[in-house]
C-alpha positions as CSV (number, residue, x, y, z in Angstrom):
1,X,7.9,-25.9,-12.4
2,X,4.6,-24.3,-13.0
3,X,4.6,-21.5,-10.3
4,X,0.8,-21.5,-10.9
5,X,0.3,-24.5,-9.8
6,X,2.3,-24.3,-6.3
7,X,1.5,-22.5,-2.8
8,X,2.0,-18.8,-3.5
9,X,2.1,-18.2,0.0
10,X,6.2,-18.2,1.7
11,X,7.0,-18.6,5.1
12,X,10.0,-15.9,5.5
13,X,12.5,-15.0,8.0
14,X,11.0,-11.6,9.2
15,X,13.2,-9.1,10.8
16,X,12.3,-6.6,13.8
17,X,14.4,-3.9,15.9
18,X,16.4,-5.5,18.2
19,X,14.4,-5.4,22.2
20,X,14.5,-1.9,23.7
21,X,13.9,0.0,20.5
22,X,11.5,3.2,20.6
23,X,8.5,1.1,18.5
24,X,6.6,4.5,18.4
25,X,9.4,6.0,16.4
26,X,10.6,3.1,14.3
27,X,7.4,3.1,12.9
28,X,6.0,5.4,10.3
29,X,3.4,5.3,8.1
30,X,3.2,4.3,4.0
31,X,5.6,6.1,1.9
32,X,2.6,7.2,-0.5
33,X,0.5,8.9,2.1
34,X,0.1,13.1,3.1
35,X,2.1,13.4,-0.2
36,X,0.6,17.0,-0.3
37,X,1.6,17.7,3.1
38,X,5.4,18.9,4.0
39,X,3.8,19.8,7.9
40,X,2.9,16.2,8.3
41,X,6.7,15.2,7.4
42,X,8.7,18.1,9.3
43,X,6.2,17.1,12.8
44,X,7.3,12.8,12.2
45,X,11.1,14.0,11.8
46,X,11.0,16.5,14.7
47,X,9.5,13.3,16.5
48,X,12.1,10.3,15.2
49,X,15.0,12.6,15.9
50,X,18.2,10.2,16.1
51,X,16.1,7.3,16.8
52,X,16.2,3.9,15.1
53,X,13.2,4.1,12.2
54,X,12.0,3.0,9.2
55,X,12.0,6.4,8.1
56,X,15.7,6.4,7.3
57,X,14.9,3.2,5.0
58,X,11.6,4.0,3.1
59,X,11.5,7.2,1.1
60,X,8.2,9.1,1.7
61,X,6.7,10.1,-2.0
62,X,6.5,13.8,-1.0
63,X,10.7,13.5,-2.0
64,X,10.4,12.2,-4.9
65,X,10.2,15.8,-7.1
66,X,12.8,17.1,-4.9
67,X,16.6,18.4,-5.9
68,X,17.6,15.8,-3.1
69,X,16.1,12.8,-3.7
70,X,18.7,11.0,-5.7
71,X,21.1,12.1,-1.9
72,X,18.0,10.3,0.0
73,X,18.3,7.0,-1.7
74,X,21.6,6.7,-1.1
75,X,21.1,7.2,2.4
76,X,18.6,4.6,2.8
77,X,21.0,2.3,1.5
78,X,23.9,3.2,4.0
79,X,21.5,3.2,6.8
80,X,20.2,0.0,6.1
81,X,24.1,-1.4,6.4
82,X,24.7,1.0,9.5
83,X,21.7,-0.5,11.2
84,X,22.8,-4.5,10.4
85,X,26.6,-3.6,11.7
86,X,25.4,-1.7,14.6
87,X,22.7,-4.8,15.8
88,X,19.5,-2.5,15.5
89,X,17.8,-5.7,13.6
90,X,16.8,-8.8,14.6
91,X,15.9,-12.1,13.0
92,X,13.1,-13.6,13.7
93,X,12.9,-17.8,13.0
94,X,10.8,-18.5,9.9
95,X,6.9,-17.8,10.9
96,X,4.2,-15.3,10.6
97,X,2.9,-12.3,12.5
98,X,-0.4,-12.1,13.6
99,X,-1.3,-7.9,13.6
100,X,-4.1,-6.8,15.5
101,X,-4.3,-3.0,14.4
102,X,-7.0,-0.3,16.4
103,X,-7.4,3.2,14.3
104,X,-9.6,5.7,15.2
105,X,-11.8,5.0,13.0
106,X,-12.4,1.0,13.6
107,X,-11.4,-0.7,16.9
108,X,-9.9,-3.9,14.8
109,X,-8.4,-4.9,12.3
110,X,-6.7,-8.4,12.1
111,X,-4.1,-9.3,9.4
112,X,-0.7,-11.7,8.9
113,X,2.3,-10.8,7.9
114,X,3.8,-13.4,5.4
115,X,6.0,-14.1,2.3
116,X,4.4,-14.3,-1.3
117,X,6.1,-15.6,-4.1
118,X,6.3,-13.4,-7.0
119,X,6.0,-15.8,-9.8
120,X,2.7,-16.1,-8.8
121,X,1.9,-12.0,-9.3
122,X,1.0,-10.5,-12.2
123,X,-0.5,-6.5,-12.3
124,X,-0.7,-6.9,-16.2
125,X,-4.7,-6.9,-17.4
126,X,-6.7,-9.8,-17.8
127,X,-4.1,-12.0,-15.7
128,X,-4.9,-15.3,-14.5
129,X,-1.8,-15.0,-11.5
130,X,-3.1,-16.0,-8.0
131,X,-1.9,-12.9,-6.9
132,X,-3.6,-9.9,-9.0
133,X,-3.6,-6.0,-9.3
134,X,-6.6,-3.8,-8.4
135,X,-5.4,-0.9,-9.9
136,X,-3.7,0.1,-13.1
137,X,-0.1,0.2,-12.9
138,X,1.9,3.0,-14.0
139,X,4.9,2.0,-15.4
140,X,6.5,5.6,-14.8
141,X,6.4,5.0,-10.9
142,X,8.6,1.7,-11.1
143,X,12.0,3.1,-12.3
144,X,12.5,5.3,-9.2
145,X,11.1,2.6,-6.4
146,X,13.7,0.3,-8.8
147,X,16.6,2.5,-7.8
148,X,15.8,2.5,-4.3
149,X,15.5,-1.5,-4.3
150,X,18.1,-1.8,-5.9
151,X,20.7,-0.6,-3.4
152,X,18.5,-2.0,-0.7
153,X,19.8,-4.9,1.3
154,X,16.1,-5.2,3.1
155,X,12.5,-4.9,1.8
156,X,9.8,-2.8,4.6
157,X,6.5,-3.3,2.8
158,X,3.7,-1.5,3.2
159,X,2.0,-4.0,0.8
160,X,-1.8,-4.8,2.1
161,X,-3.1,-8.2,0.4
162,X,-6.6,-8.9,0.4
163,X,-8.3,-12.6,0.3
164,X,-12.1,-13.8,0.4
165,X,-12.8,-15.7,3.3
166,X,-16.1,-15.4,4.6
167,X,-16.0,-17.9,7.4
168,X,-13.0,-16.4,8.3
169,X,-10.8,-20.0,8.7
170,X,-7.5,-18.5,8.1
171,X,-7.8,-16.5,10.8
172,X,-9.1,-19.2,13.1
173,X,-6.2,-21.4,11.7
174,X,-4.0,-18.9,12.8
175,X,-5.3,-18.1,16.1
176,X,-5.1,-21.5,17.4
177,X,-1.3,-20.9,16.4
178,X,-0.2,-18.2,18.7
179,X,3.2,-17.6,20.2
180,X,4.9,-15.1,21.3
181,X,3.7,-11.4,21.6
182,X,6.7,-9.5,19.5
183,X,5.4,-5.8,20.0
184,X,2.7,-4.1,21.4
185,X,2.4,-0.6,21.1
186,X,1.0,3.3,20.6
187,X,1.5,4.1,16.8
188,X,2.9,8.0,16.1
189,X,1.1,10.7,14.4
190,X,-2.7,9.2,15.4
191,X,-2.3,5.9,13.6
192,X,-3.8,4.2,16.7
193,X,-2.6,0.9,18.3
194,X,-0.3,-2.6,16.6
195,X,0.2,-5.7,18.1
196,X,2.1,-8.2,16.7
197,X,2.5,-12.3,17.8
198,X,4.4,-14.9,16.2
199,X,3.5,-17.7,14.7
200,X,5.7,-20.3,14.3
201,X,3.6,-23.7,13.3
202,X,2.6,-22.0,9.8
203,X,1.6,-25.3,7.8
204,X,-2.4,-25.0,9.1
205,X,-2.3,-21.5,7.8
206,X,-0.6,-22.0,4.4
207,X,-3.3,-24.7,3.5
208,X,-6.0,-22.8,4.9
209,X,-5.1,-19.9,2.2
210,X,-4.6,-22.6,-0.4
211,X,-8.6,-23.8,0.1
212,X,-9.4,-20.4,0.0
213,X,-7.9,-20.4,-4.4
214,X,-10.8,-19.6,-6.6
215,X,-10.9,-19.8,-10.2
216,X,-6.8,-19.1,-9.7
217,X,-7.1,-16.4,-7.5
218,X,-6.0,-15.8,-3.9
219,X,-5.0,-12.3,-3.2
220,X,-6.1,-8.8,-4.7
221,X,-3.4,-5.9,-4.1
222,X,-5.3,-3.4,-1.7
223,X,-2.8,-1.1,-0.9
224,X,0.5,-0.7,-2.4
225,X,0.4,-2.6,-5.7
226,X,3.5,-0.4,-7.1
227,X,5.9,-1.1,-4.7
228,X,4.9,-4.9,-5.0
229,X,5.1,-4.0,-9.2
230,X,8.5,-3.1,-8.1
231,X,9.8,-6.3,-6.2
232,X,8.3,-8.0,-9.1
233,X,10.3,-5.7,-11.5
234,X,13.5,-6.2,-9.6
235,X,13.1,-10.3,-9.4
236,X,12.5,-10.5,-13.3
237,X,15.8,-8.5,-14.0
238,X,18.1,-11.0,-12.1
239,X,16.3,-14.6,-11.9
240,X,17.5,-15.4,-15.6
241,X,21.3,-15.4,-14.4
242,X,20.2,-17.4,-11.7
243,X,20.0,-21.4,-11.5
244,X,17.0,-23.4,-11.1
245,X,18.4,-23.9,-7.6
246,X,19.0,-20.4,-6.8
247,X,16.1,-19.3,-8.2
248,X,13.6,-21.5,-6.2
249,X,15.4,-19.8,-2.9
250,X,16.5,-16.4,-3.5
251,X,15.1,-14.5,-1.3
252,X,14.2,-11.8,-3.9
253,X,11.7,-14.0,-5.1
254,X,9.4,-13.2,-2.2
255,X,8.2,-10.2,-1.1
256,X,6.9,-9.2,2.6
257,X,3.2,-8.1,2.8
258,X,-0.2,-8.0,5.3
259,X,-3.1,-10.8,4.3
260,X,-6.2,-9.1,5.7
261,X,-9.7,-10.9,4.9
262,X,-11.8,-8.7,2.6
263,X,-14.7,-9.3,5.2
264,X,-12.5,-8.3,8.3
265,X,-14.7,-5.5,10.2
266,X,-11.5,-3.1,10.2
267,X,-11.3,-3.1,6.2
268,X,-13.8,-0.4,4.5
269,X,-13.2,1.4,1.6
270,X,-13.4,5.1,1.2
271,X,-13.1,7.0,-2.5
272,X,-9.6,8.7,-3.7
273,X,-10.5,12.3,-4.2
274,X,-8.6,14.3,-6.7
275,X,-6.8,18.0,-6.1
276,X,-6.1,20.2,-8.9
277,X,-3.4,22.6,-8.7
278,X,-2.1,25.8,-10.3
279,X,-5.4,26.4,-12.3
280,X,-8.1,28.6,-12.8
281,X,-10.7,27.2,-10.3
282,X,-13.6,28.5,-11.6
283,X,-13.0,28.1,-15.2
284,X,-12.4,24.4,-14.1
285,X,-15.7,24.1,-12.1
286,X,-17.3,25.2,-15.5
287,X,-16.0,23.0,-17.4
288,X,-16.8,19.8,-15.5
289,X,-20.1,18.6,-16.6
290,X,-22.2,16.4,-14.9
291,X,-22.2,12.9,-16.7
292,X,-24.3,10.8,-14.3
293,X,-26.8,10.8,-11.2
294,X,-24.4,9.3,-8.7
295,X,-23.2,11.6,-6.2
296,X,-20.0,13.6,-6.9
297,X,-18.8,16.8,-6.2
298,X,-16.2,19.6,-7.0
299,X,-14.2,21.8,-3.8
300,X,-13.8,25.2,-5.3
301,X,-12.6,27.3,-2.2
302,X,-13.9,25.4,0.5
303,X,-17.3,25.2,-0.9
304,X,-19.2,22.1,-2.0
305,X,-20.6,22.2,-5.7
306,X,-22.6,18.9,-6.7
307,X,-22.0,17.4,-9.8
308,X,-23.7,14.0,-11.1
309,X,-21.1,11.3,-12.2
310,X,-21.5,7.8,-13.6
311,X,-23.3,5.4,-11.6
312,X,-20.3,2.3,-11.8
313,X,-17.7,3.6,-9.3
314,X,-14.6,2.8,-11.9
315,X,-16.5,4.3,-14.9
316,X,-16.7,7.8,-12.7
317,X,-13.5,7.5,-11.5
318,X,-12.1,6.8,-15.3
319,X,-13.8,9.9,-17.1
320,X,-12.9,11.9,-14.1
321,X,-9.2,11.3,-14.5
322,X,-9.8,11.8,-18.5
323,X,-11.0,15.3,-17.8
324,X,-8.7,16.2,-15.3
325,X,-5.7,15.5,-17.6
326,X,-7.7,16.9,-21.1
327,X,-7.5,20.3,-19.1
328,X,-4.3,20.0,-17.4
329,X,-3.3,19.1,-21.2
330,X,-4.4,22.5,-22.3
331,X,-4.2,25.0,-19.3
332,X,-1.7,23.6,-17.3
333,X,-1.7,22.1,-14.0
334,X,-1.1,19.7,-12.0
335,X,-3.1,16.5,-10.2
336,X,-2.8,14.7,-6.4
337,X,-4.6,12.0,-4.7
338,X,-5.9,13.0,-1.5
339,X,-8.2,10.7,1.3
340,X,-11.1,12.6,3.1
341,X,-13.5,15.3,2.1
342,X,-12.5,17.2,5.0
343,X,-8.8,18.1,3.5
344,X,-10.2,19.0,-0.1
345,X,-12.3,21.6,1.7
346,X,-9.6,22.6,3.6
347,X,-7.2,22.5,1.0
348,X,-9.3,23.9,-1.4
349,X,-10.1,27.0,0.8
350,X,-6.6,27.7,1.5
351,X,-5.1,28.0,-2.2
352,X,-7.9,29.6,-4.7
353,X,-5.7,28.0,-7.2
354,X,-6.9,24.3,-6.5
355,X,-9.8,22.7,-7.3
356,X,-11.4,19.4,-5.4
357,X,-12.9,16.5,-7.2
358,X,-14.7,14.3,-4.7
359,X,-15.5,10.9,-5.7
360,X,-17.8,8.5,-5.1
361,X,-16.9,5.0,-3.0
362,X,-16.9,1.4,-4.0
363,X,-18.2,-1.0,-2.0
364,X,-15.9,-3.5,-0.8
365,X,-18.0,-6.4,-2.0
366,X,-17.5,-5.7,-5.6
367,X,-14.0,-5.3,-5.3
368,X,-13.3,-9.4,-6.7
369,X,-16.3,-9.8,-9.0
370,X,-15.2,-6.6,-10.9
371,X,-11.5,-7.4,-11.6
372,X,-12.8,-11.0,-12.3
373,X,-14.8,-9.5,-14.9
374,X,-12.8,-6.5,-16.1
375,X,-9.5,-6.2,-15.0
376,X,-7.7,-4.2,-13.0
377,X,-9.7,-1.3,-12.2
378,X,-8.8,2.6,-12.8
379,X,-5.5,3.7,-10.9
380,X,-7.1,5.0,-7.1
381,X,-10.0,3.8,-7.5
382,X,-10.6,2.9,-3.9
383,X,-8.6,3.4,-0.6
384,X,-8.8,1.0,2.3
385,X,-10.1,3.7,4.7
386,X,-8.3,7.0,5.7
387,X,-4.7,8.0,5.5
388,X,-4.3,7.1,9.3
389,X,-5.1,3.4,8.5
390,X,-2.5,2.8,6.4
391,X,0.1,0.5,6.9
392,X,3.0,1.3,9.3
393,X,6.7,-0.1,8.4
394,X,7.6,-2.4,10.9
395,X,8.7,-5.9,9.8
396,X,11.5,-6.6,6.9
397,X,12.9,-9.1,5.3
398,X,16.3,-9.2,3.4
399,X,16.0,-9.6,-0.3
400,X,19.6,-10.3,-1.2
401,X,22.0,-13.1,-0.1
């Protein structure tokens, strides 16, 4: 079998909450957003209470550096076997959803929620997979997302896949496929609105995706390329003890994620600023040359300083990082991602002790052509609008048998 050569789209067996469950509470938003901010987390639990919710099987990032986070995983597992004894899932036949998502920063964004095989994703550089990295991967962030899967009888993917298809005839493929409506509701904490509709007839739409291929590539990781690094990690330890058989339809093999079309109106991208903690502001903000005439800047107590960075997005965003960690190296420190000017001002007026770096934003239209031509770009280089927009857990699929 050359896994290359085959559909690298899957048609899974998608599970939901079983009717009558609180949809505003079982859903929550991407385990790798508002890692800087405990408020945000203490205001979702105060809101799930008891309820059903994915946020008793995902394990938001802010946890990871915490004395309780080994406690945490194993919770997720035992509440992933509480829910299947107790009947809070249900099984959908195999299909699609078809998610029509409103934020309040776009009024639509359209995606479907399939399979992917993971033979046919690769994050390592200069790959010729159909299914490819943006971003760097750090190694370091696998081992712990391992442990979690690891346990884990079911996968809730906040994977975003992105495809070229500028006359948009996956979608119309898809549209002329509709079933029925499987949720269609308010998302918590100002994510905005999610509809989902089955699709069960998904033959037009896997061939529609396979005319889409292009010099062997179909999808481009937007947003969580880790966690799909991760399902990829966790098939590649057990597939060699499995037999040809098992391995063409264990459902570890495939992992859950949301298609979107890289020309959807709803998909944007915005830059990933940097915060610097625990240092001397100003002796930072003195240190950071300019070394470029694009527009960047550095937050030093609320307060907007201008500083000229290179004019290729990745290259600014690559000797930014390089700085940041030459002086963390030497003074100390620590580093954070964070989406929106706004919160490095706000941030950075709060604690004198952090420092901003704003970046500048890539345009979506040179996301293909520069991983094409370079590789994977610099680790954050880009974020798929703000924090809001992110993905909410709401579908899974079960990875063992």
């Amino acid at each position: 079998m050359n896994p290359a050569k085959e559909p690298c789209v899957a048609v899974p067996e998608i599970l939901l909450p079983a009717e009558g469950t609180d949809m505003a509470a079982w859903a929550v938003i991407a385990c790798d957003q508002h890692t800087s901010d405990a408020a945000y987390w203490s205001a979702l639990e105060r809101l799930v209470g008891d309820k059903p919710s994915t946020l008793r099987l995902t394990l938001p990032e802010i946890y990871l550096e915490k004395e309780d986070c080994a406690a945490r995983i194993c919770s997720i597992s035992e509440t992933m076997r509480l829910y299947a004894a107790n009947g809070v899932f249900r099984k959908l036949p195999k299909g699609f959803v078809f998610v029509e998502r409103s934020t309040p920063y776009r009024p639509r964004r359209v995606g479907i929620v399939l399979a992917v095989d993971l033979e046919s994703y690769s994050y390592q550089k200069g790959s010729r997979a159909r299914i490819r990295a943006t971003e760097a991967t750090i190694l370091e962030r696998i081992p712990p997302r391992l442990q979690i899967r690891a346990a884990a009888e079911i996968e809730f993917p906040h994977v975003m896949l992105l495809y070229e298809d500028p006359q948009n005839t996956v979608l119309r493929a898809a549209q002329s496929r509709l079933g029925e409506v499987l949720y269609d509701f308010d998302l918590n904490m100002g994510g905005g609105h999610v509809k989902g509709t089955f699709i069960g007839d998904t033959q037009p739409v896997v061939e529609a995706f396979e005319k889409l291929v292009s010099d062997d590539l179909l999808f481009m990781v937007g947003d969580g390329n880790h966690s799909l690094a991760t399902a990829k990690a966790a098939w590649d330890a057990i597939k060699d003890s499995l037999t040809e058989e098992e391995r063409r339809t264990h459902p570890a093999r495939y992992a859950l994620a949301e298609a979107v079309n890289l020309y959807d109106d709803g998909i944007y991208f915005e830059g990933i600023h940097r915060i610097v903690k625990g240092v001397d502001a100003q002796k930072f903000a003195a240190a950071f040359s300019a070394f470029g005439s694009a527009e960047g800047a550095l937050y030093v107590s609320g307060c907007r300083i201008p500083v000229g960075m290179a004019e290729e997005v990745p290259a600014a965003v690559a000797e930014s990082d390089r700085r940041i960690a030459a002086y963390i190296a030497e003074h100390g420190g620590s580093v954070d991602y964070i989406h929106g000017e706004q919160a490095l001002a706000d941030m950075t007026a709060r604690d004198p002790h952090c420092v901003g770096v704003f970046l500048p934003k890539m345009h979506k239209s040179e996301l293909f052509g520069l991983v094409k031509k370079n590789g994977s770009l610099p680790r954050k280089t880009f974020s798929m609008g703000e924090s809001e927009e992110k993905r909410y857990y709401i579908e899974g699929k079960e990875i063992r048998i």
